[in-house]
C-alpha positions, 0 to 999 in steps of 0.5 A, a space after each residue: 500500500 503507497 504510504 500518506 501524500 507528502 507535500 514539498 515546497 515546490 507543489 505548494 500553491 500549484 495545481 496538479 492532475 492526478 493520475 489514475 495509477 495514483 488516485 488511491 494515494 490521495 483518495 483519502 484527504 481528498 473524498 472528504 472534500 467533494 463528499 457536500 459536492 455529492 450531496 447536491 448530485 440528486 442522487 445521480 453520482 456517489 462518492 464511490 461512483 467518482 472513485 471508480 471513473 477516476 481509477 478507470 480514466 473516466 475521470 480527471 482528479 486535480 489537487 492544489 495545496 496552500 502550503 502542506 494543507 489540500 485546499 481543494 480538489 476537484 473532478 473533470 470529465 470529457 462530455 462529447 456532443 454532436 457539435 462540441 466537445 466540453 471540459 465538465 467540473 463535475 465536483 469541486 471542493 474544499 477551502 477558498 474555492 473562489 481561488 479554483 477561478 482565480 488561480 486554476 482556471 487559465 491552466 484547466 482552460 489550456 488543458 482543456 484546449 490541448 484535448 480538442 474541448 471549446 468550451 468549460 461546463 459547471 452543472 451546479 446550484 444557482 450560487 456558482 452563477 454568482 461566483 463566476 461573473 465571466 461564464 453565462 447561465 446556459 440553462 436551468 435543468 428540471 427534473 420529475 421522478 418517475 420512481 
């Protein structure tokens, strides 16, 4: 078993994508902090869930530390439609998340770029559309269970 994620000086204040071979390492200071982020899934996705896809590259794990502390983590994933190919952050969680806009975003953005994707997508409660004054409101999504 990896021992515990250790954090020099050179990876503090940075972001940093997370293998798969390598998500086991963090997975245990990182779930805490997209576990409230879960909660607003409406029961599409679990925790779990989220593990699994990110060990199977599904999914994209990305980690910043301010100092020896995780700050936040977050989860991206590839949505192909017929006419774009987006970057979604499926979940995002921690510490100071409006430092994801202002530190991280222009690097996602470039990543996101690299892998053929013209657009960044966020489905989340109506308070991102505050926190983020540079993105436009797209649609609101309603739901009706049939169960």
């Amino acid at each position: 078993m990896l021992g515990p994620v250790e954090v020099t000086p050179a990876e503090t204040n940075e972001l940093r994508a997370v293998e798969p071979w390598n998500v086991p390492r963090y997975w245990a200071i990182v779930a805490p902090l997209l576990e409230p982020a879960v909660e607003y899934a409406d029961g599409n996705l679990g925790i779990e869930d989220l593990r699994d896809s990110l060990l199977q590259g599904q999914m994209h794990l990305w980690v910043s530390f301010r100092g020896a502390q995780l700050e936040m983590a977050f989860i991206t994933r590839f949505n192909a439609y017929q006419r774009r190919r987006s970057c979604q952050v499926v979940v995002l969680g921690g510490e100071n998340r409006e430092h994801w806009r202002e530190d991280h975003q222009a690097k996602i953005e470039a990543w996101a770029k690299q892998y053929g994707c013209d657009c960044l997508e966020i489905w989340g409660r109506k308070g991102w559309i505050r926190a983020l004054p540079d993105w436009r409101s797209v649609y609101t999504m309603m739901r009706k269970d049939l169960r």
